[in-house]
VOSELUM-328447 format. One line per 2 residues: their letters; for each residue z, y, x of N, C-alpha, C. Coordinates in steps of 0.1 Angstrom, whole numbers, plus 5000, padded with zeros to 4 digits. Example, Ala and Ser with C-alpha at 12.3 -4.5 7.8 and 13.67 -1.06 7.14 Angstrom:
REM residues 2
AS	5078,4943,5132,5078,4955,5123,5078,4967,5132 ~ 5071,4978,5128,5071,4989,5137,5079,5000,5129
REM end
This chain:
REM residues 361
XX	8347,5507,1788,8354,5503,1776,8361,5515,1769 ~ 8358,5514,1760,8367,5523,1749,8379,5521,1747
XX	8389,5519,1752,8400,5512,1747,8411,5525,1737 ~ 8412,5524,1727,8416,5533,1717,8428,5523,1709
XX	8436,5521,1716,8453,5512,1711,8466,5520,1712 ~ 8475,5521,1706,8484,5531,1712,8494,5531,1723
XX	8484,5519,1731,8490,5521,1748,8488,5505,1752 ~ 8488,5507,1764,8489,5510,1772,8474,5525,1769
XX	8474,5540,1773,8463,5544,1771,8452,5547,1784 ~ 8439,5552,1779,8429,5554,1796,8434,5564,1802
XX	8433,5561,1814,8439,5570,1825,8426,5582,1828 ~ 8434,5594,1835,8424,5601,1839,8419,5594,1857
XX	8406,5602,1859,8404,5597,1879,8414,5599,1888 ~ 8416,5612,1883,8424,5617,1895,8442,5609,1894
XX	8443,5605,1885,8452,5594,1882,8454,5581,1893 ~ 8441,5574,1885,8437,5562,1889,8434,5565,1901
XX	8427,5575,1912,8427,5576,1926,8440,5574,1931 ~ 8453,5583,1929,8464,5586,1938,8472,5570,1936
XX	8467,5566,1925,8476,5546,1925,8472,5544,1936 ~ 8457,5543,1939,8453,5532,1954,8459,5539,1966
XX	8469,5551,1966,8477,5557,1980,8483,5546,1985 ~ 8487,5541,1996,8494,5533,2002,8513,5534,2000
XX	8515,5527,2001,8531,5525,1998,8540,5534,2010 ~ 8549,5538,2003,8558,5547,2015,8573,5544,2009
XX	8581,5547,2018,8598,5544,2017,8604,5550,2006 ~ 8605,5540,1995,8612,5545,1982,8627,5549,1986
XX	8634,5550,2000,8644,5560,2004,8641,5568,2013 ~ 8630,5571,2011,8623,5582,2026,8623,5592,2017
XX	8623,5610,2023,8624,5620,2022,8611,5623,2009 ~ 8592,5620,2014,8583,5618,2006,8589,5611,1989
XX	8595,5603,1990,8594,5595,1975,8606,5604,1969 ~ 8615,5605,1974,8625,5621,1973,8622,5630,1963
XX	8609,5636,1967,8604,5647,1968,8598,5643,1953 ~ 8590,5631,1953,8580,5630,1942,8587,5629,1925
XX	8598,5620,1934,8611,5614,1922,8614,5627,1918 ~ 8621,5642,1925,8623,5654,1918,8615,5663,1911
XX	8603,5660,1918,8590,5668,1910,8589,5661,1892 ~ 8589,5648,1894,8586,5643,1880,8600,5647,1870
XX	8609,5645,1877,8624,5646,1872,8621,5660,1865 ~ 8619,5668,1872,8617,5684,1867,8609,5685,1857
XX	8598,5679,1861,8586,5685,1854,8588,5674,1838 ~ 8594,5665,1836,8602,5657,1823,8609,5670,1814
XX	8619,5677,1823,8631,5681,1818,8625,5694,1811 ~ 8609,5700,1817,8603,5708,1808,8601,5702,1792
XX	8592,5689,1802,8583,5687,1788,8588,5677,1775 ~ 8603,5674,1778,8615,5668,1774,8618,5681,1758
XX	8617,5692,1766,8627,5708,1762,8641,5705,1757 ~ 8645,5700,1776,8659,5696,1776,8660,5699,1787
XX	8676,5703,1786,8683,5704,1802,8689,5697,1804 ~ 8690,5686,1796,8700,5669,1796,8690,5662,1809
XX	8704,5655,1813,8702,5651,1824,8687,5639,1824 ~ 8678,5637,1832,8666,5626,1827,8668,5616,1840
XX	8663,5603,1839,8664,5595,1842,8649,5587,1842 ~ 8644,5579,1853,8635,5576,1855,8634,5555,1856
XX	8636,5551,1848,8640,5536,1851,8622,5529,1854 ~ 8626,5522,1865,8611,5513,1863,8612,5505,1855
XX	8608,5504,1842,8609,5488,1830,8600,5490,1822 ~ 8600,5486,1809,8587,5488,1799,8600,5503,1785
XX	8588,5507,1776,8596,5514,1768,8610,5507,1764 ~ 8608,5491,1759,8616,5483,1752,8629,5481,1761
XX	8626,5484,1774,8639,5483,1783,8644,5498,1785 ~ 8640,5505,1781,8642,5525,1777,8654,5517,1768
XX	8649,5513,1756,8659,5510,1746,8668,5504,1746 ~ 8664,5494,1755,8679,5487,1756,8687,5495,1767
XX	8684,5503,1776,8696,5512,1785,8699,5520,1772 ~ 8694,5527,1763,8700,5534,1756,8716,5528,1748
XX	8708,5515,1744,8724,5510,1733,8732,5507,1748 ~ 8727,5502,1758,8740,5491,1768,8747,5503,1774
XX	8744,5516,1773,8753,5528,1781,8755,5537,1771 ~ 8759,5537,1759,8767,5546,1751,8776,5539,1740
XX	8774,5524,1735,8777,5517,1729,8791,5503,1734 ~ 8795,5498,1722,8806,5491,1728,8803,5476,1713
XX	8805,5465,1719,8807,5457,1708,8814,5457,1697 ~ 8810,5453,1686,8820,5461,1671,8813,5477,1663
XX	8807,5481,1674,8807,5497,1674,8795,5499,1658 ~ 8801,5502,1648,8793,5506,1637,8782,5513,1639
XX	8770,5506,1640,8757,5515,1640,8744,5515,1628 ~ 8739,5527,1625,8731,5530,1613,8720,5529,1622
XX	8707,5517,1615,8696,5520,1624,8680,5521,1612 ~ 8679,5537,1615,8669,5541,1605,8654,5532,1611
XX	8650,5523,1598,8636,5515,1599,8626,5516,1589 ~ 8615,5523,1598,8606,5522,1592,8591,5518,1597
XX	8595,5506,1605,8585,5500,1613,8590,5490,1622 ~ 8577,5480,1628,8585,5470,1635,8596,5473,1652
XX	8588,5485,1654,8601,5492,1665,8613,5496,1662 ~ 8615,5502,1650,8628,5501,1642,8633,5491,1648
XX	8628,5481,1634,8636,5469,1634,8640,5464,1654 ~ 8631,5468,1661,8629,5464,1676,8647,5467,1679
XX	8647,5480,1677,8659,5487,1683,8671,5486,1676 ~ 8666,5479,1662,8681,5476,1657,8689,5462,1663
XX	8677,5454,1669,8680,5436,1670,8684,5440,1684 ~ 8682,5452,1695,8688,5452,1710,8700,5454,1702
XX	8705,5465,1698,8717,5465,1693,8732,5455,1686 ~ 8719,5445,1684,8727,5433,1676,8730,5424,1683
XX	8721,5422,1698,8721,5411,1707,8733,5415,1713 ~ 8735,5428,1717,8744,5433,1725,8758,5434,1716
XX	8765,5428,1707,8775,5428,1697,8777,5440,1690 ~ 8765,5449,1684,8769,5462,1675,8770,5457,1662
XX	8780,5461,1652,8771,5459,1636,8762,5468,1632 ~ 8754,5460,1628,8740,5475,1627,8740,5474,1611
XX	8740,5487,1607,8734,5483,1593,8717,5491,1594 ~ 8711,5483,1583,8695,5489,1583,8692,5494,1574
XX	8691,5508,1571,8684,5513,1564,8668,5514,1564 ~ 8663,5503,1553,8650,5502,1553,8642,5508,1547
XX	8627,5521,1550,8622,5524,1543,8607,5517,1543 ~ 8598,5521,1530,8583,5514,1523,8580,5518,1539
XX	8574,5504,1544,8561,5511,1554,8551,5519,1550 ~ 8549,5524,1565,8539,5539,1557,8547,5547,1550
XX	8553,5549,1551,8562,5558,1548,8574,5567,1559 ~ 8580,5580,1563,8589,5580,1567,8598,5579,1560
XX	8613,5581,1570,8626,5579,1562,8632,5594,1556 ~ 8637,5591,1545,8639,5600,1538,8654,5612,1544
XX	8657,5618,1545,8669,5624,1554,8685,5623,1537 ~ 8681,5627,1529,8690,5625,1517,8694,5610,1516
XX	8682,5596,1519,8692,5588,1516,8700,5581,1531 ~ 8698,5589,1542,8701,5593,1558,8717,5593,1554
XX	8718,5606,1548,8733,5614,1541,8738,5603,1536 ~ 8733,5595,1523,8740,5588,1517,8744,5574,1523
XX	8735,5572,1532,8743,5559,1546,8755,5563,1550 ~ 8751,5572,1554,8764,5582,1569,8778,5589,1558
XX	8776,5589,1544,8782,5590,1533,8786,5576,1525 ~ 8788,5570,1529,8791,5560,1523,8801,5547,1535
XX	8800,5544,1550,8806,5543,1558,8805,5557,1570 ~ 8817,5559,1569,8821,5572,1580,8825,5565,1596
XX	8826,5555,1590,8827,5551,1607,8813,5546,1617 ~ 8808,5544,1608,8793,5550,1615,8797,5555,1631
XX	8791,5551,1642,8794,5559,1654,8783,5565,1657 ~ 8769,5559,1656,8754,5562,1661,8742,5555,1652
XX	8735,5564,1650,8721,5570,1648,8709,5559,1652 ~ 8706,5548,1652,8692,5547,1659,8679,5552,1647
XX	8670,5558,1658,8662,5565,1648,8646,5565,1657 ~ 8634,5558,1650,8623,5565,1659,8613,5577,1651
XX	8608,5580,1662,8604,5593,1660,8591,5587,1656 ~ 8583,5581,1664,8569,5578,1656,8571,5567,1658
XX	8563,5558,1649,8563,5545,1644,8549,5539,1646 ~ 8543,5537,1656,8530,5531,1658,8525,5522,1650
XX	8533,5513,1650,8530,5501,1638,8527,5506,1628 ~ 8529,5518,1621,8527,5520,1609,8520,5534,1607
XX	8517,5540,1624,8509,5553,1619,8516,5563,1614 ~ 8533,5564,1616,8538,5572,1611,8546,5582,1618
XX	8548,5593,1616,8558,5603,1627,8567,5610,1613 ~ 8580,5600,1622,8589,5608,1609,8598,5625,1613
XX	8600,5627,1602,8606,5640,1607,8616,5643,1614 ~ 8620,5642,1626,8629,5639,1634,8639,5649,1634
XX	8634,5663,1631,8639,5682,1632,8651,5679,1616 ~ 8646,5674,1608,8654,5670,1593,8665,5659,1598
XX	8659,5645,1601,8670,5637,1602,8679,5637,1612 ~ 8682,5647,1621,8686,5651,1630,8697,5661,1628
XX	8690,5674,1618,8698,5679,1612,8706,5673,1602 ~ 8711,5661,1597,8716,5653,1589,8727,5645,1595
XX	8720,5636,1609,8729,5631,1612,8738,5639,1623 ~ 8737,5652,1628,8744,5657,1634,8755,5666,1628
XX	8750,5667,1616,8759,5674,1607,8771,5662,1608 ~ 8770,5652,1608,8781,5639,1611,8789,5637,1620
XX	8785,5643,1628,8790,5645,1644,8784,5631,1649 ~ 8775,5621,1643,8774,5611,1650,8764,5611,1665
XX	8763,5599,1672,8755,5601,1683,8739,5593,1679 ~ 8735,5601,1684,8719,5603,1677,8712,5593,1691
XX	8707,5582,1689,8700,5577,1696,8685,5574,1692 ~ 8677,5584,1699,8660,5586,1694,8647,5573,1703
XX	8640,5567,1695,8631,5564,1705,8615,5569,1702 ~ 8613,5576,1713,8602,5586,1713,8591,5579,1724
XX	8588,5563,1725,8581,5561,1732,8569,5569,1730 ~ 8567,5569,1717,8553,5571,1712,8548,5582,1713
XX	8563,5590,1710,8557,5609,1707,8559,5619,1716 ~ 8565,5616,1726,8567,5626,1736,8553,5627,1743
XX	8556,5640,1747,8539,5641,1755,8530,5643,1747 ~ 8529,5641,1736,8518,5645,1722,8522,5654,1712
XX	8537,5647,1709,8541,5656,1694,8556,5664,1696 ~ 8554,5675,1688,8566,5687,1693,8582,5675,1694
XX	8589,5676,1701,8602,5671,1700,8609,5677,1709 ~ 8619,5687,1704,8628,5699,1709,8640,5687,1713
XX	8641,5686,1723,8654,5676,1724,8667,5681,1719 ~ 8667,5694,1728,8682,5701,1732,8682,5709,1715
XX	8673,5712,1709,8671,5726,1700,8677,5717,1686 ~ 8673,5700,1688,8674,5691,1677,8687,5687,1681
XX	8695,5685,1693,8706,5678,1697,8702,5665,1694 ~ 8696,5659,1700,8691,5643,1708,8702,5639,1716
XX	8707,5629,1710,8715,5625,1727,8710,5617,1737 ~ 8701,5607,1733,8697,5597,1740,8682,5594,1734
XX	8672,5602,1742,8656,5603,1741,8649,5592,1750 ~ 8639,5583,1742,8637,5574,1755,8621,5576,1751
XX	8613,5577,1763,8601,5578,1764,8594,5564,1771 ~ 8579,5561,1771,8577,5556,1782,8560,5560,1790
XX	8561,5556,1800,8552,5562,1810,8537,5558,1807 ~ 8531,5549,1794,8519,5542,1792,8514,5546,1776
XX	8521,5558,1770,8514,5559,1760,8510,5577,1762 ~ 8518,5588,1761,8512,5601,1762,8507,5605,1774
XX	8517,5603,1782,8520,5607,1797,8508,5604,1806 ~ 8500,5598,1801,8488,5596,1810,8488,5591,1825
XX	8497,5581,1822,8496,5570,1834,8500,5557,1833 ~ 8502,5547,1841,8503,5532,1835,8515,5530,1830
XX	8518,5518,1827,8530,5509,1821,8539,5512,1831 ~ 8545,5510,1830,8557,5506,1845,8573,5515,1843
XX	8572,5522,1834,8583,5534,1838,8587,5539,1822 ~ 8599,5537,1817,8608,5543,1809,8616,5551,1810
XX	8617,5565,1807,8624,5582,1806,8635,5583,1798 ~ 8644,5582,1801,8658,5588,1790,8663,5603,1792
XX	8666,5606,1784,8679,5619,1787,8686,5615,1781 ~ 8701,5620,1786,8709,5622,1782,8719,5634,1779
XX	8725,5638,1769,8728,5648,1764,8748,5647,1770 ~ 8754,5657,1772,8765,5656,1771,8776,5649,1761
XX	8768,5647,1749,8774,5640,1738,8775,5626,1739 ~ 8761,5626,1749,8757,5606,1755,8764,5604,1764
XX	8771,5614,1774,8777,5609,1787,8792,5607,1782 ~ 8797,5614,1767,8810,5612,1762,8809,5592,1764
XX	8799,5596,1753,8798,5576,1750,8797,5568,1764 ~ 8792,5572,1774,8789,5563,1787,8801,5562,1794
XX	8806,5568,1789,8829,5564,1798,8832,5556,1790 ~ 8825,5556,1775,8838,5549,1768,8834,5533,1766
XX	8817,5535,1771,8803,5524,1768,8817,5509,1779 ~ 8812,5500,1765,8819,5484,1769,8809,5473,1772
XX	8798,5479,1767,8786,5469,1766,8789,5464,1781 ~ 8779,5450,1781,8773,5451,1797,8760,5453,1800
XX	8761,5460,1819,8751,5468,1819,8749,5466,1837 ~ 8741,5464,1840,8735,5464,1856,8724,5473,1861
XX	8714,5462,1858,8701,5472,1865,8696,5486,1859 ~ 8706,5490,1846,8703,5499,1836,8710,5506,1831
XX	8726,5507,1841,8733,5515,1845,8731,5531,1848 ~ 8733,5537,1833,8734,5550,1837,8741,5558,1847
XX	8748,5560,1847,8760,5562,1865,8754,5559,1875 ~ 8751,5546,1878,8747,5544,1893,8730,5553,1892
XX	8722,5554,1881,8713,5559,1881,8716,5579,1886 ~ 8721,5581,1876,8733,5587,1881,8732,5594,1897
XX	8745,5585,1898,8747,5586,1914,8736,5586,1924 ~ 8726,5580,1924,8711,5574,1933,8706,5587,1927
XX	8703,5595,1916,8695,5605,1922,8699,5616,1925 ~ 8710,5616,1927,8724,5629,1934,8715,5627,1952
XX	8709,5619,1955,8704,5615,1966,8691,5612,1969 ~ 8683,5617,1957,8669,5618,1952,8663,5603,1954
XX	8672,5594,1948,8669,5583,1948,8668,5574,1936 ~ 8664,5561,1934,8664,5557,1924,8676,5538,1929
XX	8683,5537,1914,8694,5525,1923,8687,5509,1929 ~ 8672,5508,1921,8666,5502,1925,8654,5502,1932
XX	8647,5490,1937,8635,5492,1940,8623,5499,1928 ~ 8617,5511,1928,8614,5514,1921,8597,5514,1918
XX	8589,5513,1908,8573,5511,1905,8565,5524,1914 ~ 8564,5523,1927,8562,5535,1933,8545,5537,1931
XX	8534,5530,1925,8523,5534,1922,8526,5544,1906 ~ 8532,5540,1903,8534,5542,1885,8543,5563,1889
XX	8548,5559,1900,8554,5574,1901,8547,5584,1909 ~ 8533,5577,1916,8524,5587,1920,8514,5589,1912
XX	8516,5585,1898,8505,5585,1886,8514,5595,1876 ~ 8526,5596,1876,8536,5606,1871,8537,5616,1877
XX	8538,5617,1890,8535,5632,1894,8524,5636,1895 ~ 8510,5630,1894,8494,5638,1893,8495,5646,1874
XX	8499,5632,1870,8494,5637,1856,8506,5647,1847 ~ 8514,5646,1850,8529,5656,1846,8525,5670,1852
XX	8523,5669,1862,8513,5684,1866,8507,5693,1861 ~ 8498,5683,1857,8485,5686,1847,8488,5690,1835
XX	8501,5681,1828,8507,5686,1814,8515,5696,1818 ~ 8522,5699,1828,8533,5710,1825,8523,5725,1827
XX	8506,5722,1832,8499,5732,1836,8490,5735,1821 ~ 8490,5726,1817,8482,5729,1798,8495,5734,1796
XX	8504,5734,1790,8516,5738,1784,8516,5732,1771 ~ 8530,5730,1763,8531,5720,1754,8521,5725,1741
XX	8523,5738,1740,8513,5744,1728,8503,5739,1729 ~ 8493,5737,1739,8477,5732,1739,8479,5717,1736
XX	8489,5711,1745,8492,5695,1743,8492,5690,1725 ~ 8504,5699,1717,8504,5695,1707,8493,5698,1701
XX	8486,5710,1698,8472,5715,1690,8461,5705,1693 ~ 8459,5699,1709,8448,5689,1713,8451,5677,1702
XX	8462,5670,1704,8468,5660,1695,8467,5664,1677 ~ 8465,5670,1676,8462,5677,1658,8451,5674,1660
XX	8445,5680,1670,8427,5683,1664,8421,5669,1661 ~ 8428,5663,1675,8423,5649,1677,8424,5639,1665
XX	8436,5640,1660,8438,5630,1647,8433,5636,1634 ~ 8437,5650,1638,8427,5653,1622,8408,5647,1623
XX	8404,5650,1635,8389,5644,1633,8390,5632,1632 ~ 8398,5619,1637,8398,5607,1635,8402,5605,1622
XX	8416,5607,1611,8416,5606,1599,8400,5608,1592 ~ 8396,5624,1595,8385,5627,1586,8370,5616,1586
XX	8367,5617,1597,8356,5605,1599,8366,5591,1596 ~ 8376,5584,1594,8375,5571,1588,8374,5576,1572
XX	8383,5584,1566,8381,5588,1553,8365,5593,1549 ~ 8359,5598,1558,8344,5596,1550,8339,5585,1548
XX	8340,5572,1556,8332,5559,1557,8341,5555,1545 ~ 8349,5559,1536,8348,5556,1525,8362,5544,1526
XX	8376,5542,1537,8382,5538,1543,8397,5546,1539 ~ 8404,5537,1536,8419,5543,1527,8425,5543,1540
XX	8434,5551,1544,8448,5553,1554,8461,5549,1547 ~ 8468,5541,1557,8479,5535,1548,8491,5547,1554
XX	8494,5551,1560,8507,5565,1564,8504,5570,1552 ~ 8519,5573,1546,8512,5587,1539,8510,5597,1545
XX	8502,5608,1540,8495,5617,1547,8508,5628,1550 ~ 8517,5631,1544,8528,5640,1551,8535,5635,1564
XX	8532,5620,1567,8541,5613,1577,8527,5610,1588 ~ 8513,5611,1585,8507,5606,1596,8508,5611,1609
XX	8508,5602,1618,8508,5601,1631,8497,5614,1637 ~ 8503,5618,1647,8492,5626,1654,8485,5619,1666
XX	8492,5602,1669,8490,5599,1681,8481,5585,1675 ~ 8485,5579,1665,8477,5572,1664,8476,5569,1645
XX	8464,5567,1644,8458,5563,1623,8459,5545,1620 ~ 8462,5547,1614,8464,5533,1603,8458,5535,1591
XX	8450,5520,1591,8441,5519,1579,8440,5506,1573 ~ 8440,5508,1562,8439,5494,1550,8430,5487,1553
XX	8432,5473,1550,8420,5465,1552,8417,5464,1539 ~ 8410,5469,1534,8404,5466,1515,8392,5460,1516
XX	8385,5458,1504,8371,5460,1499,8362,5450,1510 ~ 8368,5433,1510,8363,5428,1514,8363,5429,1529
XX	8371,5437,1537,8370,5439,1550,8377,5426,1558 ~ 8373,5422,1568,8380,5406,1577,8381,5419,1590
XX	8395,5421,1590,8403,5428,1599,8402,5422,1611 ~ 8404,5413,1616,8405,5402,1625,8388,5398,1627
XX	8377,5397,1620,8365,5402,1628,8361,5414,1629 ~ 8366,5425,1624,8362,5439,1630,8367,5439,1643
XX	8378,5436,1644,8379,5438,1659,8370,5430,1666 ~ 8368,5422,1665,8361,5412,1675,8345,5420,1673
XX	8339,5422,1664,8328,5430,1661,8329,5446,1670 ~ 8337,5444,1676,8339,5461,1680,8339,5459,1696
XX	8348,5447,1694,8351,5447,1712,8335,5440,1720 ~ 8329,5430,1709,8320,5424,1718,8303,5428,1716
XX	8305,5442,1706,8290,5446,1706,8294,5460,1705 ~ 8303,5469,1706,8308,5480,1710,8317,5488,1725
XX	8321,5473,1728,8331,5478,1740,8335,5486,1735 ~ 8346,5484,1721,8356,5496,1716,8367,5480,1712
XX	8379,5490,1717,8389,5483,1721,8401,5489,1702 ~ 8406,5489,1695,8416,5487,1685,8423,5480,1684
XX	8434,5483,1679,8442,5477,1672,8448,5473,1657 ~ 8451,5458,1658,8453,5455,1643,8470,5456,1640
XX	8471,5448,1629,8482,5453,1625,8493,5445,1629 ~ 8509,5446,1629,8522,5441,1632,8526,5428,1623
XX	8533,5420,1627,8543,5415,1620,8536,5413,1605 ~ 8545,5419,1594,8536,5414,1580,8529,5422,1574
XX	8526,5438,1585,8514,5439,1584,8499,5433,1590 ~ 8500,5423,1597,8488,5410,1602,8476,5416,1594
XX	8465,5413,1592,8455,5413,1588,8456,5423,1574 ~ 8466,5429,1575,8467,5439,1566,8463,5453,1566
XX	8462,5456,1582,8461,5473,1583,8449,5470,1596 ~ 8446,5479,1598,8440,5484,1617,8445,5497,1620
XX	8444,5500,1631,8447,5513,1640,8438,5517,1654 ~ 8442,5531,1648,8431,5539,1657,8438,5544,1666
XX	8445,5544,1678,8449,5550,1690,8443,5565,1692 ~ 8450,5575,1697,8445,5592,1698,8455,5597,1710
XX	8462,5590,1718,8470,5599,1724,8468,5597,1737 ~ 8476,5608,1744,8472,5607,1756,8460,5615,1762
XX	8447,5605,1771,8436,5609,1778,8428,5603,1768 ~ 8424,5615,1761,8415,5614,1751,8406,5625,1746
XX	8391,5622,1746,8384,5634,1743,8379,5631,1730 ~ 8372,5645,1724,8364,5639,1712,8354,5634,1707
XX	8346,5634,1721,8331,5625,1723,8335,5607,1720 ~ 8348,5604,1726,8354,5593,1724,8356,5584,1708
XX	8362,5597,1704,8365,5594,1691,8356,5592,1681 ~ 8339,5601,1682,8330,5598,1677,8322,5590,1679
XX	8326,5582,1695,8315,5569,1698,8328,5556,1688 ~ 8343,5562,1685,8345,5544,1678,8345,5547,1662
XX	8340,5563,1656,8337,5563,1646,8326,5559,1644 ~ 8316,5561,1653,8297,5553,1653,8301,5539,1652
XX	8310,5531,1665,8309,5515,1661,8314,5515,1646 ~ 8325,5517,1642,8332,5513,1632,8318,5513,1622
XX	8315,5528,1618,8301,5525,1608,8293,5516,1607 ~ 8289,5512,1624,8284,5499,1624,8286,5484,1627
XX	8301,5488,1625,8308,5475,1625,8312,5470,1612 ~ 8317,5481,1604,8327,5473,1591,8313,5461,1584
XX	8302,5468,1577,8294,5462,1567,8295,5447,1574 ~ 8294,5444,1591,8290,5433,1596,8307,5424,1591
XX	8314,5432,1593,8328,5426,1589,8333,5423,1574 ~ 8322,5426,1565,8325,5427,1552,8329,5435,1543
XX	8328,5451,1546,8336,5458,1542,8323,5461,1534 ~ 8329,5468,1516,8317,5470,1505,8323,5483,1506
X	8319,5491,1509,8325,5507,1499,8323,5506,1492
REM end
């Protein structure tokens, strides 16, 4: 199968081999060993010396450790949206008693850093930042190096969610002052679901003394403390972490320069072949994704049978669109373990999929 979604993504062999290893003592010396190799080899490809953290959960629980350990009920928070993960990380925020305000921008679109200023200019009590870096839903990678420089000019605390882009697209954590970067282990990283990445910056461990929220299995501190002892505070996804130390390897051994230029080449040939089949991209092109393409459904096209036209006479796997983007967009997944023989076998279905799905150029 082709599966081309922006995650869970395909694994490499040597990946998928080391999962079927047998289970060993997630407090024995071996799991130790494995937990510091990944821990390190993060803190490269992070380009941070902030402390990193390994949680077993999905990205969405990355997010919610982020607000439940820097944040306090009442606590004024600006949460930049420009997609339905946005919105994702502004409603943890809200569950947990923040006032969030939302600055919303046009999908397909990123957020602008000027009217960033004029938020963070207009209430000063503002405490923190939520902001994502790429927006799958919408095919978009906002500029994170600008809004960053904006809101840190504020002194505020910058909370990033980078499920999407780390591991693919440049993000200087330490160079940008990130305080709280959350990744997860099923979209660049080239291994399964199971595992969410934070750092935390010295500016985030201010907020974690003063953090009122409540917080248990997602406790920064005790997380903390457990790997002062190369441990993790819980039972931890121990196939998911022998699939992060094969393939974290392999990325810290390409080095980030090849990682990001593979991810360019990759999306620029996927853009270019849907733009020839005569196919509008809804990102604007200053904001598209390097990790994954979004495209209009126009011109007679039944979004909702292309896919089905793809999966059951293509074995090519896509994704459609979010929320009230529904039957509005599709998406082309590029990140991760991806070559570009791949990309030209779901530009061949597509060619011969859309006409069957109704699309007239």
């Amino acid at each position: 199968m082709n599966l081309r979604i922006p995650g869970p993504t395909p694994l490499p062999d040597n990946v998928l081999q080391i999962m079927s290893k047998q289970m060993i003592n997630h407090r024995g010396v071996e799991f130790g060993q494995i937990l510091n190799s990944v821990t390190e080899n993060f803190k490269t490809l992070f380009q941070t010396k902030n402390d990193i953290f390994v949680y077993t959960t999905s990205g969405t629980g990355g997010l919610e450790a982020a607000v439940v350990n820097t944040l306090s009920p009442g606590d004024k928070v600006l949460a930049v949206v420009i997609g339905v993960f946005g919105e994702r990380f502004a409603q943890i925020a809200e569950v947990y008693g923040a006032d969030v305000t939302r600055l919303v921008f046009e999908f397909g679109t990123g957020a602008d850093p000027d009217k960033v200023k004029q938020a963070l200019d207009a209430d000063p009590s503002i405490k923190a930042v939520l902001v994502t870096h790429n927006e799958t839903s919408t095919g978009v990678t906002n500029d994170l190096e600008a809004l960053a420089k904006v809101i840190k000019s504020y002194d505020k605390l910058l909370l990033v969610d980078a499920i999407s882009s780390l591991g693919c697209i440049d993000l200087k954590v330490d160079a940008w002052k990130c305080d709280v970067v959350v990744t997860g282990s099923q979209k660049g990283w080239m291994a399964p679901p199971g595992a969410a990445m934070l750092s935390f910056s010295a500016k985030a461990w201010e907020a974690v003394e003063k953090s009122k929220m409540p917080k248990f299995y997602f406790d920064a501190k005790k997380a903390k403390s457990y790997l002062e002892k190369n441990q993790t505070p819980w039972t931890p996804g121990v196939p998911t972490f022998y699939a992060l130390h094969v393939a974290l390897n392999e990325l810290v051994k390409e080095g980030l320069d090849s990682i990001f230029a593979r991810h360019i080449k990759t999306a620029q040939k996927t853009r270019d072949g849907l733009k020839a089949m005569g196919l509008t991209l809804f990102a604007e092109p200053k904001y598209a994704s390097n990790t994954i393409s979004s495209v209009k459904v126009t011109d007679g096209l039944d979004g909702i049978k292309l896919l089905k036209i793809l999966l059951d006479e293509h074995d090519t796997v896509i994704a459609g669109g979010q929320a009230n983007l529904g039957g509005k967009i599709f998406r082309v997944g590029h990140l991760g373990y991806v070559v570009e023989s791949e990309i030209d076998a779901v530009l061949e279905a597509l060619k011969q999929a859309l006409p069957k799905a109704g699309f007239k150029a």
